[in-house]
C-alpha positions in Angstrom: -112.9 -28.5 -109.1 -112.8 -25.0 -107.5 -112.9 -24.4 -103.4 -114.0 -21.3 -103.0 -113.6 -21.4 -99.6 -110.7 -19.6 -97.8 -108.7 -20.9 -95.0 -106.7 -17.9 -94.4 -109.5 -15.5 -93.4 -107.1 -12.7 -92.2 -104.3 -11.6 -95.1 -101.1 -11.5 -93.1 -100.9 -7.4 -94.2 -103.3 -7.5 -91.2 -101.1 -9.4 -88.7 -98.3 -7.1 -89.5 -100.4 -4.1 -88.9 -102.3 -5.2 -85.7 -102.5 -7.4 -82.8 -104.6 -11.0 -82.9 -108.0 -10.4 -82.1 -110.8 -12.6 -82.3 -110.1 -14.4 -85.3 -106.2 -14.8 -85.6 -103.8 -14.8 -88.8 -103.9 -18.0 -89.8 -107.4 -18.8 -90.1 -108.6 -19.8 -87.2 -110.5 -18.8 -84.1 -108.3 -17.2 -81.3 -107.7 -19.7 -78.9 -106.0 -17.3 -76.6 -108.6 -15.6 -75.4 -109.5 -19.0 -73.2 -105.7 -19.5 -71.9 -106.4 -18.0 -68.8 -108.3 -16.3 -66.6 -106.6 -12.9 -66.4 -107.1 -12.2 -70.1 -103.6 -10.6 -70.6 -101.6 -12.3 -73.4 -98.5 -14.4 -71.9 -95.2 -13.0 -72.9 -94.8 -13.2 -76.8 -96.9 -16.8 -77.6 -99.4 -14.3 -79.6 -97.3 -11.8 -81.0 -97.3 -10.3 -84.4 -94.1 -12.1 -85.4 -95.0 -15.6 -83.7 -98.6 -15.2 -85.7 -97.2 -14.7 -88.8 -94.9 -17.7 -88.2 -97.7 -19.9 -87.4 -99.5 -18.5 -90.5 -96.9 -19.5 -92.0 -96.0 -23.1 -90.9 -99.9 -23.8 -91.1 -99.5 -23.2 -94.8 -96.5 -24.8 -95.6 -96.7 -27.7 -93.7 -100.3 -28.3 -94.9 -98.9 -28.3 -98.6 -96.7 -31.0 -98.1 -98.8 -33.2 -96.6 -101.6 -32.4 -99.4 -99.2 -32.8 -101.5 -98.1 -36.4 -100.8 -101.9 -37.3 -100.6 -103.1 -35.7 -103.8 -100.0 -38.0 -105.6 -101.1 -41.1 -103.9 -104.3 -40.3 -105.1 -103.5 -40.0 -108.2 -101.2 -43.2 -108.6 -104.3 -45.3 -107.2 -106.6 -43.4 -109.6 -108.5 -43.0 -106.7 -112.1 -41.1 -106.7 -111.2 -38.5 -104.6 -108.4 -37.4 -106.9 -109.8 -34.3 -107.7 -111.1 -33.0 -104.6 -107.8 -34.1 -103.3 -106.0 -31.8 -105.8 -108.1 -28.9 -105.6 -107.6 -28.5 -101.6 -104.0 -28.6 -102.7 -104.3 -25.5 -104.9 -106.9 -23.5 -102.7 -103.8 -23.9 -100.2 -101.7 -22.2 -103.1 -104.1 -19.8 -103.4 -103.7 -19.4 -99.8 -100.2 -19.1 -99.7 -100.0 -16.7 -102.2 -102.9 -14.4 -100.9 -100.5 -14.7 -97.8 -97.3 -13.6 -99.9 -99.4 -11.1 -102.1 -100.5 -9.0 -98.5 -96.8 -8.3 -97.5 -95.3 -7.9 -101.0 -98.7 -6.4 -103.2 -100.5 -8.4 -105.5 -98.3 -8.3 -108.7 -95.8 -10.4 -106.2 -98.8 -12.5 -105.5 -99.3 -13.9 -108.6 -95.8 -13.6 -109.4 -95.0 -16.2 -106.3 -98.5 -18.4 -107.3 -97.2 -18.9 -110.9 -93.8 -20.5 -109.9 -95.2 -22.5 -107.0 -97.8 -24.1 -108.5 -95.4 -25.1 -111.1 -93.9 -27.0 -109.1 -96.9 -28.6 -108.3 -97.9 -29.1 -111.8 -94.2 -31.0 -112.3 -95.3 -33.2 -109.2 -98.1 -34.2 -111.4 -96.0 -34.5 -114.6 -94.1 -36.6 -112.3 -97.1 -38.9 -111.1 -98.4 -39.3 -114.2 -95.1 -40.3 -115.9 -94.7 -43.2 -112.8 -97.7 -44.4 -113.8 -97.0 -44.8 -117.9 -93.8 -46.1 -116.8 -92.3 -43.5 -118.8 -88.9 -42.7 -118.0 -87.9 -40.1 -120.1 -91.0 -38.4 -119.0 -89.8 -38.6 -115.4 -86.8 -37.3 -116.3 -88.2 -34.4 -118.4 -90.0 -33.8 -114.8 -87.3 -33.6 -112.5 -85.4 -31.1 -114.7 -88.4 -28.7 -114.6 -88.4 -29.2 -110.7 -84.8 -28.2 -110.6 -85.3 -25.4 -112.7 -88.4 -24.6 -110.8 -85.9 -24.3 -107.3 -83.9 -21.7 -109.2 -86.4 -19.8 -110.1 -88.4 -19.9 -106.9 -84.9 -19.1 -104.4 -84.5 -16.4 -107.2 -87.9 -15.1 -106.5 -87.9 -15.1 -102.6 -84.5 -14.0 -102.8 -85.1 -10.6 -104.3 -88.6 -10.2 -102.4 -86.8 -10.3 -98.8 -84.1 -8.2 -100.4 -81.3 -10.6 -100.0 -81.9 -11.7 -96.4 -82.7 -15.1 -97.9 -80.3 -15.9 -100.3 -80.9 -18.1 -103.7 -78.5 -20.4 -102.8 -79.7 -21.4 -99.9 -83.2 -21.3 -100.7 -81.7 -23.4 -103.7 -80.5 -26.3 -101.0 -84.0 -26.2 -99.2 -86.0 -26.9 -101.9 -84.2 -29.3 -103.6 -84.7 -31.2 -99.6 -88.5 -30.9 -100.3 -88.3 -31.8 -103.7 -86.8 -34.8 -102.6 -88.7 -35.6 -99.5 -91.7 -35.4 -101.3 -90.7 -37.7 -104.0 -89.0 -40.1 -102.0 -92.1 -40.4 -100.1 -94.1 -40.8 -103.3 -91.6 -43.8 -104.7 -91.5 -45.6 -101.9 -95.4 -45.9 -101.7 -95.2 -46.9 -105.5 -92.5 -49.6 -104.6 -94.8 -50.5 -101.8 -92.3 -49.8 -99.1 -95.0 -47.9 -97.1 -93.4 -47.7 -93.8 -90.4 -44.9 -95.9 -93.1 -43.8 -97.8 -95.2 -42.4 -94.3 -91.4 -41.7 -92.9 -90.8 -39.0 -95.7 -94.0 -37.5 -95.2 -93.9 -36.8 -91.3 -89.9 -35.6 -92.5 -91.6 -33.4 -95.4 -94.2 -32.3 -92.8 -91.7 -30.9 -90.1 -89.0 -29.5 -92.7 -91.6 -27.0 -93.6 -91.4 -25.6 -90.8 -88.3 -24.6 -90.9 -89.4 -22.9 -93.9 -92.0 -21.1 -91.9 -89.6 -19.8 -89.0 -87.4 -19.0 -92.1 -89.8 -17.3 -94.1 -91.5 -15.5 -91.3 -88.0 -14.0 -90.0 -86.7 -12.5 -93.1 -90.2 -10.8 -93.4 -90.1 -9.5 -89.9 -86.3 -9.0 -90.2 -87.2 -6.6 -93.2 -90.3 -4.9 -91.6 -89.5 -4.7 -87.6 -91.7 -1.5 -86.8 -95.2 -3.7 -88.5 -94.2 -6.4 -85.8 -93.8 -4.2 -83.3 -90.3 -5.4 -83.1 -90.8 -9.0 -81.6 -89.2 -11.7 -82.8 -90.3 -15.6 -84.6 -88.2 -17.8 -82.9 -88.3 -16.7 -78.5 -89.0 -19.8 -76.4 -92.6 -18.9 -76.2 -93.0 -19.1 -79.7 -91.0 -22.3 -80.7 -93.4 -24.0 -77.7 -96.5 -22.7 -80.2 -94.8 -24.1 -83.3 -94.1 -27.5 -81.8 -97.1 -28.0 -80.3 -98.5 -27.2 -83.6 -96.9 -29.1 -85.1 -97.7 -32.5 -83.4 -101.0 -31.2 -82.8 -102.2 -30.7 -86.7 -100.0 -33.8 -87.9 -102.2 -35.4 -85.2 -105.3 -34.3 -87.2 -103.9 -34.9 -91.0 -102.7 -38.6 -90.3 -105.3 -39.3 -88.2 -108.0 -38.9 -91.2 -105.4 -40.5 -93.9 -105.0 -43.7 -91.5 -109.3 -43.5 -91.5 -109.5 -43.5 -95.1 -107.1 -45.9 -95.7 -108.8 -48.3 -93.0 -112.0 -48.5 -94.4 -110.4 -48.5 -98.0 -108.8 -51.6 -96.8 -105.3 -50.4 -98.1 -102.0 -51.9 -98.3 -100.3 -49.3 -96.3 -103.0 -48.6 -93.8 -100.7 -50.4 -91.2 -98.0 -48.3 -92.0 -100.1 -45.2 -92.0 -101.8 -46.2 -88.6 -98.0 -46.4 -87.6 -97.5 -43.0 -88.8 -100.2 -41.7 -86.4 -98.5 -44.0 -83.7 -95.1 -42.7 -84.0 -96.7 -38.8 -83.9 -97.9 -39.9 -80.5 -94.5 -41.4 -79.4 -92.5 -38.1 -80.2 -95.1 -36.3 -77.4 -94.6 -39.4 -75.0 -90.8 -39.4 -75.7 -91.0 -35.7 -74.4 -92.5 -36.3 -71.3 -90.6 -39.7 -70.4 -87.4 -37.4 -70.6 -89.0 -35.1 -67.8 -90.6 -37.5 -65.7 -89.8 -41.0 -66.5 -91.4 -43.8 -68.1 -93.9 -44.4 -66.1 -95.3 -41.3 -66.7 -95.0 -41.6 -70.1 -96.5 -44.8 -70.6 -99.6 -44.2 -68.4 -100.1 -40.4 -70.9 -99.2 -43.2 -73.6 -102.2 -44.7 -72.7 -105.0 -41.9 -72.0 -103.8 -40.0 -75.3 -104.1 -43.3 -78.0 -107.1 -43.8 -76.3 -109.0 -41.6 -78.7 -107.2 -42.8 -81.5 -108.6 -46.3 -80.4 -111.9 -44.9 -80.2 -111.4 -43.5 -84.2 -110.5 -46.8 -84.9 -113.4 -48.7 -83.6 -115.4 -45.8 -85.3 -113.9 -46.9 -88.9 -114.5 -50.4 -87.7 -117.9 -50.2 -87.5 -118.4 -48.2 -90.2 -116.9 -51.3 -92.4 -119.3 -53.4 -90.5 -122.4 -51.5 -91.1 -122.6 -52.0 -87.3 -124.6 -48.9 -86.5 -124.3 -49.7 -82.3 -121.0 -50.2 -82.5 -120.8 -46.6 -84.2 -122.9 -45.0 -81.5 -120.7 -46.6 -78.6 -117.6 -45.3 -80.8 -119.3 -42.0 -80.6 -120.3 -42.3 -76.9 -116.7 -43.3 -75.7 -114.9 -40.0 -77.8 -117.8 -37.8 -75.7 -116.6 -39.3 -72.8 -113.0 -39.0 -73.4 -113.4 -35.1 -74.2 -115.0 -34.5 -70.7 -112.1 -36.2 -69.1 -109.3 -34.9 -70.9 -111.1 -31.5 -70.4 -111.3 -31.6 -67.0 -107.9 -33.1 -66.3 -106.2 -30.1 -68.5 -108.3 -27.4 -66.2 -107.2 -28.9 -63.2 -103.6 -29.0 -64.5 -103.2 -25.9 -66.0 -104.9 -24.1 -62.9 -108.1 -22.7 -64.6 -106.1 -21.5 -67.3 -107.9 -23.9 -69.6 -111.5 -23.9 -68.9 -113.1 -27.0 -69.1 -116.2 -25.9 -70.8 -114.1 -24.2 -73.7 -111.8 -27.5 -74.1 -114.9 -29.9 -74.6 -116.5 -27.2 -76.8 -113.0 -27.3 -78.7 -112.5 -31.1 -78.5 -116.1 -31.7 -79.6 -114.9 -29.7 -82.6 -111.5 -31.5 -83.1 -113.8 -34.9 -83.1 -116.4 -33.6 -85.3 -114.2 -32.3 -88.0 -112.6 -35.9 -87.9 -116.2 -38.1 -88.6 -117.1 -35.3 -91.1 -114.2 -35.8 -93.0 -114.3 -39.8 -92.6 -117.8 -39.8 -93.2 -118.0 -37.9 -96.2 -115.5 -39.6 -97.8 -117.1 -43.1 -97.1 -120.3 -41.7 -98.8 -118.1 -40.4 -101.5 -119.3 -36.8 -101.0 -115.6 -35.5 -101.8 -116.6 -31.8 -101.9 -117.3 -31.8 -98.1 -114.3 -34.2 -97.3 -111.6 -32.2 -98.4 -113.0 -28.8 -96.8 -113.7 -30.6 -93.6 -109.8 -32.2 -93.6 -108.3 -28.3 -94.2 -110.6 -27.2 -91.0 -109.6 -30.2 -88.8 -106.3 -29.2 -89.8 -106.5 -25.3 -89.6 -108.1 -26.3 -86.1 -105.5 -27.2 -84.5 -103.3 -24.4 -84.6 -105.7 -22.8 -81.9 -105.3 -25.8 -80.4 -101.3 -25.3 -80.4 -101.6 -21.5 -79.6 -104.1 -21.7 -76.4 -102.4 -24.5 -74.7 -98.6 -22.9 -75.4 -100.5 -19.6 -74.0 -101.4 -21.5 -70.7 -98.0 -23.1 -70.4 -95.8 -20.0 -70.6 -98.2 -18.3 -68.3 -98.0 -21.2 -65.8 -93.9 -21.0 -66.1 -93.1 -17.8 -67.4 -89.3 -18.4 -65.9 -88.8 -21.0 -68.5 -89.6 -18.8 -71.5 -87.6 -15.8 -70.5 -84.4 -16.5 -72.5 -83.1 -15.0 -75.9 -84.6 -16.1 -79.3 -82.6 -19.3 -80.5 -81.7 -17.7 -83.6 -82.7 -18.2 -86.9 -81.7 -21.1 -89.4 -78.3 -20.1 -91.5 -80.3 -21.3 -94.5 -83.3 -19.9 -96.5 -85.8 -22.9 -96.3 -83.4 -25.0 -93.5 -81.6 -28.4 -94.7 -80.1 -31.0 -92.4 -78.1 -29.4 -90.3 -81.0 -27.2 -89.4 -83.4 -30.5 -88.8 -81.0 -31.5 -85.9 -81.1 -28.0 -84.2 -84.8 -27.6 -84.3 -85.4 -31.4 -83.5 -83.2 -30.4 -79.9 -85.0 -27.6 -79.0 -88.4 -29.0 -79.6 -87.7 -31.8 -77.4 -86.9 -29.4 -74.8 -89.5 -27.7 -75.1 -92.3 -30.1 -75.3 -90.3 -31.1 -72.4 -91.4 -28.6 -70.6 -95.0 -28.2 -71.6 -95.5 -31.7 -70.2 -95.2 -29.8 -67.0 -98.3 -28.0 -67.8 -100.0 -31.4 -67.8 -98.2 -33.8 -64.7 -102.3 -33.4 -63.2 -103.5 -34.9 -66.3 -100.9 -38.1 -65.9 -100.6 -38.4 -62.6 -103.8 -38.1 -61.0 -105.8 -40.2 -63.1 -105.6 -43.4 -65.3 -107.8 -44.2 -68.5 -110.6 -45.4 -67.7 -111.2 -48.6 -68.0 -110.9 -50.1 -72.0 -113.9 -51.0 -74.6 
């Protein structure tokens, strides 16, 4: 199958070159623009640096988690497997339009041919589980090791030694792994590890993405107009895209497996859970757990509404569908106004239900293509939801750091001491996101404190 479709509709030679505008980056509409009412951009959340990071972490972080689905799909011998596959290597294609605009197009499809074999020894890999082949396996996991020698090798020279191969060595071989122990333990039917490993894949990458993005800007200063990837204002917009997108991407997996029926639908339902947990977590540690428990609440209540979606979907209840329906237009209003008033005007309400109508839509297109087996419009749809979101991310870090600019005022962090980050790096980024989700649930005290969910279906 071929996508033709692009998700990255601006190359990144065009963010090092000139300001967001409109259309940003990474693909997706520029949700700065609706931040706030004074139209100035807020310190450095929308800077030529920070959008090539995000670019970046869209990318990367998209690959993994395409990347675990396309093998699951292809263990089950699922339908879908195709579709599934080819989003996986239009994000390639992505990827390496994004390389191919810094480095020229002979780098391009120098970078494509070694990444996607990697890919292709995932699927030697899948393919050998399923034979029960062992030596086949094996065969597969030497080519993925040579594969991280050659690809470290590859980045290595390209940034001119500011990542270096062996380090670049170390964080591959950590996604190499995380994706494979993801993929065996959903074999061994251990599907609570298996959804563990992919929301650990997920967030490594983007510590490739602050890497990546770094060295780049590290090596071509004057094109970013000297700012910097990794200033408060800008891990705020990574974190919140992260939990934001992985929002989107396990919230259609945990649809599909519902009405599948699946095994590990629980466990993938969890997954989706636990995403929502890391932002209550955050706020709990700011203002207590009553506060987090009440946002607990409101925010799963969409997810609920999903759910009884997929439910009635399975039932061929078509009320129960149009109540489902009814109840997420309701819950966009709410939330909608409850972020305006919280944020000051700086989020309009109008925009956020026009941009929630279009998180929820992208959702039910993508669950209800894939019901009615229509796979070409499912995987598109799931790359949009997902691509979504990182306007989503952008406009409410935006509204945040113009709301408490004192908080974002400090030094960049500092980038990771490895290539494509590792363990050590995990810890770091895991403590500063926390504080800094921390904070942005200051942006949103109006939107726990002053109202409760309404009441429940």
């Amino acid at each position: 199958m071929k996508m033709k479709k692009s998700y990255l509709a601006v190359p990144l030679s065009a963010a090092l070159l000139i300001p967001a505008a409109g259309v940003s980056a990474h693909g997706h509409e520029d949700h700065s623009k609706m931040s706030h009412s004074s139209g100035k951009v807020s310190l450095d959340v929308s800077s030529p640096a920070s959008d090539l990071r995000a670019t970046l972490d869209q990318l990367l972080s998209e690959h993994a988690f395409l990347a675990v689905v396309a093998m699951q799909k292809g263990i089950d011998g699922k339908e879908d497997f195709e579709q599934a596959a080819g989003a996986l290597n239009q994000n390639t294609d992505d990827l390496s339009a994004a390389v191919g605009s810094v480095y020229g197009d002979e780098a391009g499809e120098a970078f494509k041919e070694i990444w996607a074999s990697h890919i292709g020894y995932f699927v030697d890999y899948v393919k050998a589980t399923g034979a029960k082949d062992e030596d086949a396996k094996q065969k597969a996991l030497k080519e993925l090791d040579e594969y991280r020698v050659e690809q470290a090798a590859f980045l290595d020279k390209a940034t001119e030694g500011r990542l270096k191969a062996a380090d670049l060595e170390g964080g591959l071989k950590v996604h190499i792994t995380q994706l494979l122990t993801s993929f065996d333990s959903y074999v061994a039917g251990d599907y609570d590890a298996a959804y563990s490993n992919l929301r650990i894949a997920i967030e490594h990458m983007y510590m490739v993405g602050e890497g990546l993005s770094g060295a780049i800007v590290d090596q071509y200063p004057d094109k970013f107009k000297n700012t910097k990837v990794d200033t408060p204002a800008a891990d705020l917009r990574a974190g919140l895209n992260r939990n934001f997108s992985e929002h989107a991407a396990l919230a259609v997996l945990a649809m599909q497996k519902g009405i599948d029926g699946a095994k590990d639908f629980d466990a993938a339902a969890g997954a989706l859970g636990e995403n929502t947990d890391d932002l209550t977590a955050s706020i709990g540690s700011v203002y207590g757990s009553e506060a987090a428990q009440e946002f607990k609440k409101i925010w799963s209540s969409h997810i609920g509404y999903f759910v009884d979606y997929v439910k009635a979907t399975g039932a061929k209840d078509d009320e129960a569908r149009d109540m489902a329906v009814q109840e997420l237009d309701e819950y966009r209003v709410e939330q909608a106004a409850f972020l305006d008033a919280a944020t000051e005007g700086r989020l309009k309400s109008k925009d956020l239900e026009e941009g929630l109508k279009v998180h929820i839509d992208q959702l039910l297109l993508a669950f209800n293509s894939y019901n009615e087996k229509d796979y070409d419009k499912t995987y598109p749809a799931i790359r949009e939801a997902y691509g979504h979101m990182y306007g989503v991310g952008e406009g409410t870090a935006t509204a945040i750091v113009d709301q408490f600019p004192d908080k974002f005022k400090g030094a960049p962090a500092g980038m990771p001491n490895t290539g494509l980050g590792g363990a050590a790096e995990a810890q770091s980024s895991a403590g500063i996101l926390w504080s800094l989700l921390g904070i942005a649930a200051a942006s949103i005290l109006g939107f726990f404190g002053l109202r409760g969910r309404r009441s429940q279906h």
